[in-house]
C-alpha positions as CSV (number, residue, x, y, z in Angstrom):
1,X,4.1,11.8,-3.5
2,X,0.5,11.7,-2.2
3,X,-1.1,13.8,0.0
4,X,-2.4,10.9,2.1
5,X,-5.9,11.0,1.0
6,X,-6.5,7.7,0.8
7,X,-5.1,7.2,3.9
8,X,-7.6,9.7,5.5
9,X,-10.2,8.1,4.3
10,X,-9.1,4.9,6.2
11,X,-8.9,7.4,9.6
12,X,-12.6,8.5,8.7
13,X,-14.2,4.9,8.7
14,X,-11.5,3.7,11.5
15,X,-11.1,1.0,9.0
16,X,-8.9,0.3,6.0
17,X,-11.5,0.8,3.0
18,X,-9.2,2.7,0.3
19,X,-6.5,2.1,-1.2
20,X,-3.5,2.8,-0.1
21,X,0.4,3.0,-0.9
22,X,3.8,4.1,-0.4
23,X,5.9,4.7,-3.4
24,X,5.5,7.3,-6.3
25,X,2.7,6.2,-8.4
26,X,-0.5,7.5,-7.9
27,X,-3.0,5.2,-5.3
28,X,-6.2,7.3,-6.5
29,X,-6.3,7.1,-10.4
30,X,-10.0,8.4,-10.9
31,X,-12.2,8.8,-7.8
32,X,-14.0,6.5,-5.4
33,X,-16.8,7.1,-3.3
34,X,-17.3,5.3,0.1
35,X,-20.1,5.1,2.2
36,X,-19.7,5.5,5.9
37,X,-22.8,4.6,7.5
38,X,-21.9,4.7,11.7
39,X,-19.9,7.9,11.5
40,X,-21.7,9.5,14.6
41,X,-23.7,8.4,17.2
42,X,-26.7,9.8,14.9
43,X,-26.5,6.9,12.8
44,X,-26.3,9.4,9.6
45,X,-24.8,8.1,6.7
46,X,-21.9,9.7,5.4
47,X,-20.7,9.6,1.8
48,X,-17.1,10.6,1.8
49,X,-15.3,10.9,-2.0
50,X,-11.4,10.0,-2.2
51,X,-10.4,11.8,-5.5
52,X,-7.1,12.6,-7.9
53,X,-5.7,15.5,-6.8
54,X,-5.1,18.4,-9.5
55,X,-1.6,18.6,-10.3
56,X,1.0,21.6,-11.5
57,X,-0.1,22.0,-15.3
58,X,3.7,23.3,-16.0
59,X,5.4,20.5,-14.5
60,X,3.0,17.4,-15.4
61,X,0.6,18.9,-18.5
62,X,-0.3,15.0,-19.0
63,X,-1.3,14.4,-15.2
64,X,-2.9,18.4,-15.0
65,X,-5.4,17.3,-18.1
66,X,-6.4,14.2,-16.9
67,X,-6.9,15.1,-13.5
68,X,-8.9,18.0,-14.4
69,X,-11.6,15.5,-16.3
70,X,-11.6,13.5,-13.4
71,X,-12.7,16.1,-11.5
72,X,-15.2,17.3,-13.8
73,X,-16.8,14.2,-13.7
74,X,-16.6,13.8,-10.1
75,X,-18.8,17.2,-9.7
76,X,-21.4,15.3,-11.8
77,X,-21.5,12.4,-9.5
78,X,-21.6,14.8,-6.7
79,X,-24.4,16.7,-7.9
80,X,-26.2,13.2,-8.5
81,X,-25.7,12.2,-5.0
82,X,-27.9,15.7,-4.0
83,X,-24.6,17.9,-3.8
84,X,-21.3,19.1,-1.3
85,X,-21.8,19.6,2.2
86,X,-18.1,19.8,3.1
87,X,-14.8,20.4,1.3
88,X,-11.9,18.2,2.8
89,X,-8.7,19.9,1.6
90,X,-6.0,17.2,2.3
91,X,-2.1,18.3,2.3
92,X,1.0,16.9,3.4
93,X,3.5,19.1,4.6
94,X,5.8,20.7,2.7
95,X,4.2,20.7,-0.1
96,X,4.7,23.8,-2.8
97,X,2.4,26.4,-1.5
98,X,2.3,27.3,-5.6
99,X,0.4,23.5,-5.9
100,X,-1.5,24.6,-2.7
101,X,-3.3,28.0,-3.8
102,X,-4.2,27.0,-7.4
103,X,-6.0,23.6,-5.9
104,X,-7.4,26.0,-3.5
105,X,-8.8,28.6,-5.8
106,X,-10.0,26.2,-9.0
107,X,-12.4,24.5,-6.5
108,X,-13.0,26.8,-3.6
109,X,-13.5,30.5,-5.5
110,X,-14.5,29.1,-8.7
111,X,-15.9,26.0,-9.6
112,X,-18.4,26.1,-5.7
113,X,-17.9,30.4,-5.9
114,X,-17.2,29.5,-1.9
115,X,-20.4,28.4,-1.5
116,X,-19.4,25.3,0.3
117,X,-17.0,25.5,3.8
118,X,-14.1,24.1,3.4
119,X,-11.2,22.7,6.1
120,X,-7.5,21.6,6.0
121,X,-6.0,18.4,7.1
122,X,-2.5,18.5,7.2
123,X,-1.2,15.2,6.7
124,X,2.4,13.7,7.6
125,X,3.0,14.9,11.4
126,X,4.0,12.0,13.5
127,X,8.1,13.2,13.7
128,X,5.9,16.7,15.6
129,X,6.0,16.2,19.4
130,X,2.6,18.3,19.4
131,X,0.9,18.0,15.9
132,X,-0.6,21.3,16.5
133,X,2.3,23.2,16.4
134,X,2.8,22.6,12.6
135,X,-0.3,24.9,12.5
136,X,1.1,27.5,14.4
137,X,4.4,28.0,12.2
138,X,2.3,27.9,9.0
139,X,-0.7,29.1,9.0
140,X,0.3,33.1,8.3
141,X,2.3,31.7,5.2
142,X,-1.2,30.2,3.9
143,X,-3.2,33.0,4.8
144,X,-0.6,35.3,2.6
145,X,-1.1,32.9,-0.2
146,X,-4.6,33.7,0.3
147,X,-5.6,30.3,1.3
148,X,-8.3,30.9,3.8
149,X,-10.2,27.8,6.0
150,X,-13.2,27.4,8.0
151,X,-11.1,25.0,10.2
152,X,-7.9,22.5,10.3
153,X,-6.7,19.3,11.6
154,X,-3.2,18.2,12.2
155,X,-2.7,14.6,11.5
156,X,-0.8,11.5,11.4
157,X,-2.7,8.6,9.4
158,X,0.0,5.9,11.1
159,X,-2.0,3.4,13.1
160,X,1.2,2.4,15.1
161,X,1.3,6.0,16.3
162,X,-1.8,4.7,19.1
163,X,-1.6,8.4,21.0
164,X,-1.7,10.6,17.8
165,X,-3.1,8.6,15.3
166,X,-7.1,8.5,18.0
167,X,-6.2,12.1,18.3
168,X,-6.0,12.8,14.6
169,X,-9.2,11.4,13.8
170,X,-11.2,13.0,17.5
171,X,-9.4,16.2,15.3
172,X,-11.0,15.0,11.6
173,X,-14.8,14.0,12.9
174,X,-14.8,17.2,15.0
175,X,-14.0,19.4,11.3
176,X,-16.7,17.5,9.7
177,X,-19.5,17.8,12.1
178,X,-18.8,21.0,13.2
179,X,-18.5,22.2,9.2
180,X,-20.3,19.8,7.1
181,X,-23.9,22.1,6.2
182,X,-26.7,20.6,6.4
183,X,-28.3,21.0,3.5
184,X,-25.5,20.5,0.7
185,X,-25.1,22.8,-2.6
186,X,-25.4,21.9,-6.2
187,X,-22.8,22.7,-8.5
188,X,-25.1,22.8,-11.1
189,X,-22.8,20.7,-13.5
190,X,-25.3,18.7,-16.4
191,X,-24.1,15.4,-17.9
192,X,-23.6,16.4,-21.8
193,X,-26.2,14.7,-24.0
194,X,-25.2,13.2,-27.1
195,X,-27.3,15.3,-29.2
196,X,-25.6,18.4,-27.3
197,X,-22.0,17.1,-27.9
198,X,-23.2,16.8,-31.6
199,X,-24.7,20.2,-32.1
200,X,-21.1,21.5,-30.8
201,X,-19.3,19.5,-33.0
202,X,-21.0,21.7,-35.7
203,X,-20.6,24.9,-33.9
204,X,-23.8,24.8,-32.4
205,X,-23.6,24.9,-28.8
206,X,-26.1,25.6,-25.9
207,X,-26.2,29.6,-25.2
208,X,-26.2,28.7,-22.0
209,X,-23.5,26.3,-22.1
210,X,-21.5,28.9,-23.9
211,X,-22.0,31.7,-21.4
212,X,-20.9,29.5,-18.5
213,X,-17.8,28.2,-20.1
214,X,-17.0,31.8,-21.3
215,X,-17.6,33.0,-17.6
216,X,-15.8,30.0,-15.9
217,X,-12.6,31.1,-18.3
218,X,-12.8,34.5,-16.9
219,X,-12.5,33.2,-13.7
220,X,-9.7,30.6,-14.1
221,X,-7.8,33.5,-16.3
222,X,-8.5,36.1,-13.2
223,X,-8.3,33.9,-10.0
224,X,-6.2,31.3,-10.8
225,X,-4.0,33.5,-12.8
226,X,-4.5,30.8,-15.7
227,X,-3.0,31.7,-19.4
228,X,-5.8,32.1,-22.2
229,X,-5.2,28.8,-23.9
230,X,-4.9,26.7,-21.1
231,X,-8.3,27.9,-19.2
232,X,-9.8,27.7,-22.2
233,X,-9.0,24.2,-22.2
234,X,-10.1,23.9,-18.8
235,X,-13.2,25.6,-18.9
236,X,-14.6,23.8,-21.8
237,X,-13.4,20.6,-20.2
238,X,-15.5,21.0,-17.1
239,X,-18.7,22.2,-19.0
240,X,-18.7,19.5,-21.8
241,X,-17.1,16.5,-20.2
C-alpha cells in the first residue's frame, strides 16, 4: 500500500492535481512534478515533486531496481529545476521501520550528505482522536532507528474529515515554510552523454565519475548497511543513469 503521497500533494495545492488511488498497485509509477503557484500569501511559486518511493530490495528486487532509476533520474530533473530546498518524507503509519531507515538514509545521509532539511508527514490518522498523539508514542522508536527530522506533521488526507483534514494541511504549509531554505542545494548529479556511456562500455570511464561511484558504494555499504553486489548496483545506477 502507498504512503499517501499523492494524496499529500492534493492537501498542498488544496486541490486534487495527482493521482490518486485506493487498491494495491502503485498510483506514482515514475515521478511528476507540479507547480503550485498561490501556496503563500507571497505569491512564490512552489514546485512540489510526487515520486516512487524506494522499496525493500529483499522483498521486491524488481520494484527496489526500478525505483532506484527513477529516482536517479528525478535528482537530475531536480538539479535542472536549480536544486532541493526541502525533503518531504511521507509515511503512513505502521509501516516497517526497516523500509523507514533505509529510505531515510539512501537520500538523507547519502545521496544530499544532509545537506537539505528534511520533515515527516505521517499519513493515515483520522481513526486518532488527536492526530498529534501518534507523534508522541513514536517518535523515540524513530529516533532509535536513527531517523532524525527537522520537523513533523500528523495527517489525515480525507477531505470528509472537514476538522482534521484544514488542520493537517495548517500542519503541512507550516513544515514547508518554516523548513524549505531559501536558497536550494545541488546534488551535483550530470546527465550521462552518449560519448560518456560509450567510453564506459570500453572500460573507459570518467575518473571522476569513477571516484564518485566508488565513494557513493562506500557509503551505501557503510550507512545503509547495503551488501557489496547490490550497492554496487546502486551506485553505478545513480552516477550513469
Amino acid at each position: 500500500m502507498g504512503a499517501g503521497k499523492s494524496s499529500l500533494i492534493n492537501l498542498i495545492a488544496d486541490r486534487d492535481i495527482a493521482k490518486t488511488g485506493s487498491n494495491l498497485k502503485r498510483c506514482t509509477l515514475t515521478w511528476t512534478k507540479y507547480v503550485v503557484p498561490t501556496l503563500f500569501k507571497d505569491g512564490m511559486q512552489h514546485n512540489v515533486f510526487d515520486t516512487m518511493g524506494i522499496e525493500n530490495p529483499e522483498l521486491e528486487p524488481y520494484e527496489y531496481h526500478r525505483s532506484i532509476k527513477n529516482a536517479s533520474r528525478l535528482l537530475r530533473e531536480l538539479d535542472a529545476c536549480g536544486g532541493t530546498s526541502l525533503l518531504v518524507y511521507c509515511v503512513q503509519k505502521g509501516r516497517d521501520s526497516g523500509a523507514l531507515r533505509s529510505n531515510y538514509q539512501l537520500f538523507c545521509e547519502v545521496l544530499y550528505q544532509r545537506r537539505v532539511p528534511v520533515v515527516m508527514v505521517v499519513t493515515g490518522l483520522e481513526d486518532e482522536d488527536v492526530m498529534e498523539k501518534w507523534w508522541e508514542r513514536n517518535h523515540r522508536s524513530l529516533e532509535a532507528s536513527q531517523i532524525i527530522v527537522e520537523g513533523h506533521a500528523c495527517v489525515t488526507t480525507l477531505k470528509n474529515e472537514k476538522v482534521k483534514y484544514e488542520l493537517s494541511r495548517e500542519a503541512v504549509l507550516k513544515l514547508i515554510r518554516q523548513y524549505a531554505i531559501g536558497t536550494p542545494v545541488s546534488g551535483g548529479w550530470k546527465k550521462e552523454g552518449i560519448i560518456s556511456a560509450f567510453k564506459r562500455r570500453f572500460g573507459r570511464s570518467d575518473p571522476e565519475d569513477k571516484k564518485l561511484q566508488n565513494k557513493l558504494q562506500n557509503d551505501l555499504e557503510g550507512q545503509c548497511g547495503m551488501k557489496t553486489k547490490l550497492a554496487s548496483k546502486v551506485a553505478k545506477t545513480f552516477v550513469y543513469s
